[in-house]
C-alpha positions, 0 to 999 in steps of 0.5 A: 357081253357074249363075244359075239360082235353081232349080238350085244348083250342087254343093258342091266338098270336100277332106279335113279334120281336126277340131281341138277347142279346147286349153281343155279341159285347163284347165278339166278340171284345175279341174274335178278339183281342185275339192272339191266332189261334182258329178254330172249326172244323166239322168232315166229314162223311168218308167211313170206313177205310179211314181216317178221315177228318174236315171241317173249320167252324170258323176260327179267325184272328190269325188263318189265320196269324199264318197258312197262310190259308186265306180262310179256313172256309167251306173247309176241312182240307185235301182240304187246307193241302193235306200232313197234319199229320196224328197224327194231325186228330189222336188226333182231332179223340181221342178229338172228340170221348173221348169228353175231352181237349187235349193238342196240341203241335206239329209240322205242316210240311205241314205248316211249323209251331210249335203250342202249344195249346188245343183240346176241344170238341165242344157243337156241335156233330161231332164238336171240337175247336182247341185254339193254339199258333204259338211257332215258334218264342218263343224268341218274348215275345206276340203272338197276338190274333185275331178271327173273330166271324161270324156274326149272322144273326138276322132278321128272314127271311119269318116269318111262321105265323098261325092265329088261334081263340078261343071262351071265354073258348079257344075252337078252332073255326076257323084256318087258312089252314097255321097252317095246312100246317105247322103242318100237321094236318087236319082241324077236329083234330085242332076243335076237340082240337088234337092240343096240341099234335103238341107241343114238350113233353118237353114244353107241360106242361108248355105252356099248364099250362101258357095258363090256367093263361091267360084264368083265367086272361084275360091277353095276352099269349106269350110262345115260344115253339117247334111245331111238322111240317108235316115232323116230324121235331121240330120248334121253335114257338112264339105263342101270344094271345090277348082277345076280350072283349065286353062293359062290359069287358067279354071274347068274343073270342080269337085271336092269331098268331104262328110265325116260330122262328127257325131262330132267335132260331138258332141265340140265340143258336149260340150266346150262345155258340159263348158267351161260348166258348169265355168266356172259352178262356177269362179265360183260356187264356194263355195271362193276360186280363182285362176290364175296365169301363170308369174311369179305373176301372176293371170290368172283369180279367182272371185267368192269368191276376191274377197270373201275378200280384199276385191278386185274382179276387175279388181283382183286381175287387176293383181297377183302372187299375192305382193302378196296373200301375207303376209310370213311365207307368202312363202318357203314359198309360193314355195318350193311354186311352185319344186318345181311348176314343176321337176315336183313333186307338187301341194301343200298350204299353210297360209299367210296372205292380206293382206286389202285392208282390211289384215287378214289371212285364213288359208287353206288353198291347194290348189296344182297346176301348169298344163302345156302339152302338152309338160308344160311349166309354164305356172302355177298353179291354186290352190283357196283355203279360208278356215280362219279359224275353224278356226284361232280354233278351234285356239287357243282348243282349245290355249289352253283345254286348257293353261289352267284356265278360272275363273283363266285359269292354266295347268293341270296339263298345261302345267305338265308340257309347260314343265317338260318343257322347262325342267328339262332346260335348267337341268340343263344350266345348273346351276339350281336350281329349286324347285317350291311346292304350295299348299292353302288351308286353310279354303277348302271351308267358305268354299265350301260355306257361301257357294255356288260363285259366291263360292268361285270369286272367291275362288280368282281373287283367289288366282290374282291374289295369287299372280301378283303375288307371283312374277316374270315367268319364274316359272310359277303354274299350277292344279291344281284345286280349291284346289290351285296350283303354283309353278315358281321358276326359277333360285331358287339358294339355297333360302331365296329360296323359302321367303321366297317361300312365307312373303310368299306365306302372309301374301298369302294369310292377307288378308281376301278381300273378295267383296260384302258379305263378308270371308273368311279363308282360309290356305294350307299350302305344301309346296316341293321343289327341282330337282335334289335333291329330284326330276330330274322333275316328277312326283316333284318334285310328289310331294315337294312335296305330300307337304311340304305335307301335313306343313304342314298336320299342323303346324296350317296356315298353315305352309311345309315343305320335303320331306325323306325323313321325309315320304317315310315318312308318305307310304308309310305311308299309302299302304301302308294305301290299298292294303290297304284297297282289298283290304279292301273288295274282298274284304268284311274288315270286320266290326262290333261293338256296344257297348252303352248304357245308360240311367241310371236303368232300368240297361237297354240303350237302344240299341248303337252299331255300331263297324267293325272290319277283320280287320287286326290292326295298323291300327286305325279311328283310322288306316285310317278317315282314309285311307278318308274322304281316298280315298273309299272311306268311301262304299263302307264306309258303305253296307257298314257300314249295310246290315249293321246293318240285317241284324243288327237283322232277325237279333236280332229273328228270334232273339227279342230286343226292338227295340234301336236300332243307331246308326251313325257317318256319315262327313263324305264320307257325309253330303255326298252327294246323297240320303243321306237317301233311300238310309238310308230306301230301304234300311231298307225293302227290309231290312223295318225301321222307320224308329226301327231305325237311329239316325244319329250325325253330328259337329259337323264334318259338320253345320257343313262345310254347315249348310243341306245338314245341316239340309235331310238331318237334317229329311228322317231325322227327320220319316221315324222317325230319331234324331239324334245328334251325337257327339263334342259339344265337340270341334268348333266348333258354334255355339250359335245353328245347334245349337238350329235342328238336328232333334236327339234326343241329344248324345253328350259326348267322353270327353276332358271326362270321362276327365282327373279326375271331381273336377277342379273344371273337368271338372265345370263343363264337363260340368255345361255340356254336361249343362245345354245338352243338357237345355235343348234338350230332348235326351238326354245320353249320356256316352262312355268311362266306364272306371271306377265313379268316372267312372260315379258321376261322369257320373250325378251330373251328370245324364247321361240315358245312358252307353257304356264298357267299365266297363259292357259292351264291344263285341261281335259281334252274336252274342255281344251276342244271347246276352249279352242274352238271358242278362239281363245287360242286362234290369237291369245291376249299374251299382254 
């Protein structure tokens, strides 16, 4: 350079080629496997008082699986989302404008989505970054992360070049028009040295000082700097320049070149950021993430990676991803590092992590490989989520759905998924096995009287009994309510378990001492065996319960073995459950009405309305039973009460008096919530009174839960109803909860009247029984009077009232109206 300050000498110049950092693969691969949605977005110029709008300029993976917007990127949010939030562009507006992170979670209606996650601002002016999370599916333990990088353009497209030359000392001699087309100087400024004041102020110095070296030394200039164009725009420049010397290596000129760079400028400037922003996510991802050279050893954690395994940075960079792998998660994860570096497909593992406290960390680990440009492996990238909880969570799902949750026993369905297993292995083996099914006798008294809280210790300290009655490889599992199964295994001669099953009743038959109280309860066992009895469970436990139920048919407290005739009863039973279900389906009921009779006035008080079904050979004694055991009394009685409301609306149209029907209400009626107000409610919409349906209950239904039979015989009597309690001495009342009860009859069992009106026992009994309901102010009716000699005996012994068909049989309700009519109840002949 002349040593004139005013005058700078030319740039000298060469050909170049740009070459963009190799780190971009990196952090590109990162950036795709990253699990989180990220999205940088540009805000659009507005008219003032609209609100405001961005446009997608990058969008990852995760961003367009997690939203479903597939094709996002240069359209605007309100183009992709015309119904999205307003707070959502609030709070991008208040990121954009502060220029701080906020944190994100909300919830995007016009996407149906939650997201969780960050707004940051963007090295850009106008421009944020949204990194999120799809939280809509927290139970998941992973979100994977995924995120496109967009390509950077590396070549450079129609390089703009000057050629330019300068004498020995870089006085400028020559130019080329294109300098001056570019810079928009004239011809006369670049000789007379003005060209120095193209370049930016920020690189003149600097570039201006580098060429005064290369004159000094001869050697070859090459800068990059900014050039002013004609249109006062900035462009990046490579500027080179080469010595020409002559034979005895003195300076004759200089030549250069000055290349347009702008392009490759913008792609390094891209990059940059792209290495930044990802280098920003990498560490403060919310998701563990480590790299590792091609032996394994770790050449790059984040910050969460280090606090799920309780290392520092420094530390964790000292050590091979085995040192923190559990012994059991060795082999396949170096079996997924083997496949990825002969080519394989990225991978997925579940696999343990040692902690540096010495515990251990479940996760799940997205693994990929890290090549060189020759795809050859260079390491491993892995994204690490803690699925701790997830795992807990899976456990205790198993655990609680193969286990029953009061005794901690297993339940119905491990019971199937064992036996599943162990029989066929004792097939194979030749083992007998022996199923036992238990049903405490006793115990829904004990519940119903004393409250679910003490029914529940109770049938804990079964399950405990029973544990300690068995050995280690049998299995006690409950079935529910007071049911239990016990598989014996391996039990050979099949009186070891009927000694089981006796030792097991008298465990059972002790005191159970809950609080203050001491309970009694036994237990009916049935017991079927593997393979004679069953080749499966199903029909095993089929068998079994069908033995228990004979035990208990054999008054409880009793052990049965299956045998076929137990098969018998059971078809039985279920062939009538099965015509019974066609029966209420197809309405085959009917009802009679028996009447009775007040003793003294010889006139009709009220009828009792007795079910009939249309079968001829299944009478209530047996199809009744099974109603009440399936539960479909409950279908029956509301049939059976809403037609005697009808029939007492049809006999009053016809002309009769007011003739109470009393109806028979099953246990299984009597035990449902808001019995009382469904008769009261019914009788209203039926436009009777109260006093036109009389309920008869028995001593079992009051006594299976006195206070709930208190509470519902209060509420029917205080509205209009009478109250009867039917089949009185056949149970097993209490004397001191009978005088509490809101009663209005007593109706005495036949079976106190029918064996002899001149027995001196029967006698003294109904005396009782009439002396007891005269005492408590209640009416006496006698049932089963079949004869005159049982009539003159129920009226010698003070009953008020009597039913029988020595009096009047059961009729239908058409028959009763014209039997009544014809006056033959008005004043029936009772001699």
């Amino acid at each position: 350079m002349a040593a004139d300050e005013d005058r700078p000498a030319a740039f000298p110049g060469a050909d170049i080629q740009p070459s963009l950092p190799n780190s971009e693969s990196k952090y590109e691969l990162l950036f795709e496997k990253m699990e989180q949605g990220f999205c940088l977005l540009e805000r659009l110029p507005g008219v003032s008082g609209e609100p405001s709008n961005y446009r997608y300029v990058e969008v990852n993976r995760a961003f367009k699986r997690e939203t479903g917007l597939h094709d996002a990127v240069g359209k605007s949010i309100r183009e992709v989302a015309p119904n999205v939030e307003a707070h959502l562009l609030d709070s991008f507006d208040k990121v954009e404008a502060n220029q701080r992170s906020e944190r994100l979670e909300a919830y995007v209606a016009s996407l149906g989505i939650w997201v969780e996650g960050t707004v940051f601002p963007a090295h850009a002016p106008g421009q944020i970054a949204v990194l999120f999370s799809n939280v809509s599916a927290r139970k998941r333990a992973e979100l994977a992360l995924r995120e496109s990088e967009t390509r950077q353009r590396t070549l450079l497209e129609g390089h703009a070049q000057a050629f330019w030359e300068t004498d020995s000392q870089g006085r400028v001699i020559d130019d080329s028009p294109s300098w001056r087309a570019w810079t928009g100087q004239t011809h006369e400024a670049w000789i007379a040295q003005k060209w120095h004041l193209a370049i930016h102020p920020a690189d003149r110095t600097r570039v201006l000082q580098a060429w005064q070296v290369a004159l000094a030394t001869k050697a070859t200039f090459n800068a990059e700097l900014r050039l002013r164009r004609a249109d006062d725009t900035w462009c990046w420049t490579n500027v080179r320049a080469a010595p020409v010397l002559d034979s005895d290596g003195s300076v004759l000129k200089w030549v250069g070149m000055t290349v347009d760079i702008s392009q490759q400028k913008h792609v390094e400037e891209n990059l940059r950021r792209s290495e930044e922003r990802l280098h920003k996510i990498f560490s403060q991802a919310s998701t563990g993430m480590v790299e590792t050279d091609v032996n394994g050893q770790m050449t790059m954690v984040n910050r969460k990676f280090c606090e799920m395994l309780g290392y520092t940075e420094g530390e964790l960079l000292a050590m091979n991803v085995t040192d923190v792998t559990a012994a059991e998660s060795l082999p396949s994860t170096i079996a997924a590092v083997q496949a990825l570096a002969c080519g394989g497909p990225d991978a997925v593992l579940e696999k343990r992590y040692l902690r540096k406290d010495g515990g251990y960390m479940w996760a799940q680990s997205s693994v990929s490989a890290l090549r060189g440009p020759d795809g050859q492996f260079q390491g491993l990238v892995a994204i690490v989520v803690d699925i701790g909880e997830r795992k807990q969570a899976q456990e205790r799902l198993r655990h609680a759905s193969l286990h029953d949750p009061l005794t901690g026993l297993p339940n119905r369905t491990m019971l199937f998924e064992y036996a599943g297993y162990q029989l066929p292995h004792n097939r194979r083996h030749h083992r007998r096995t022996a199923l036992l099914f238990l049903d405490l006798d006793r115990f829904k008294p004990v519940n119903d009287s004393h409250g679910h809280e003490v029914g529940d210790a109770v049938l804990q300290e079964a399950a405990r009994r029973l544990m300690a009655s068995v050995r280690e490889e049998d299995m006690v599992a409950r079935l529910g309510g007071d049911e239990f199964v016990i598989l014996l295994q391996d039990t050979g001669d099949p009186q070891y378990a009927a000694e089981v099953a006796w030792h097991i009743a008298s465990r059972i038959a002790e005191p159970f001492h809950v609080g203050e109280l001491a309970l009694s309860v036994s237990t009916s066992i049935g017991i079927s065996i593997f393979p004679q009895d069953g080749d499966d469970i199903d029909t095993l436990l089929s068998h079994a319960d069908m033995a228990m139920y004979q035990a208990k048919q054999n008054g409880r407290n009793n052990v049965q073995f299956f045998c076929p005739s137990h098969a018998v009863v059971a078809q039985a039973q279920m062939a009538i459950e099965r015509k019974l279900k066609d029966a209420v389906r197809g309405n085959a009921f009917h009802l009679h009405y028996q009447p009775i009779f007040e003793l003294g006035s010889r006139r009709v008080v009220s009828v009792e309305a007795l079910l009939r079904w249309n079968a001829a050979d299944i009478g209530p004694d047996r199809f009744i039973p099974v109603a009440e055991s399936t539960g479909m009394i409950n279908s029956i009685g509301k049939w059976l009460l809403r037609e005697a409301a009808r029939q007492s609306r049809s006999w009053r149209e016809a002309g009769l008096p007011p003739v109470p029907i009393s109806v028979n209400v099953s246990v299984i009626e009597f035990r449902e919530q808001g019995f009382a107000r469904r008769l009261l409610g019914m009788l209203a919409e039926e436009g009777l009174k109260p006093d036109a349906i009389q309920v008869e209950v028995t001593e079992t239904a009051i006594m299976e839960n006195i206070d709930h039979a208190a509470a519902v015989l209060f509420e029917l009597k205080q509205a209009g109803v009478k109250i009867l309690l039917d089949d009185f001495g056949t149970g097993y009342s209490s004397l001191a909860y009978l005088v509490k009860l809101p009663l209005n009859k007593l109706k005495i069992d036949k079976t106190f009247i029918l064996p002899s009106p001149h027995s001196s026992a029967s006698q003294a009994v109904t005396n009782a029984m009439v002396a007891l309901g005269r005492a408590l102010g209640l009416e006496v009716v006698a049932e089963g009077v079949e004869s005159e000699g049982l009539l003159d005996f129920v009226q010698g012994q003070g009953c008020h009232q009597a039913q029988g068909f020595h009096l009047a049989p059961p009729m239908s309700g058409a028959a009763f109206c014209e039997w009544y009519l014809d006056g033959h109840a008005r004043q029936a002949d009772l001699h």
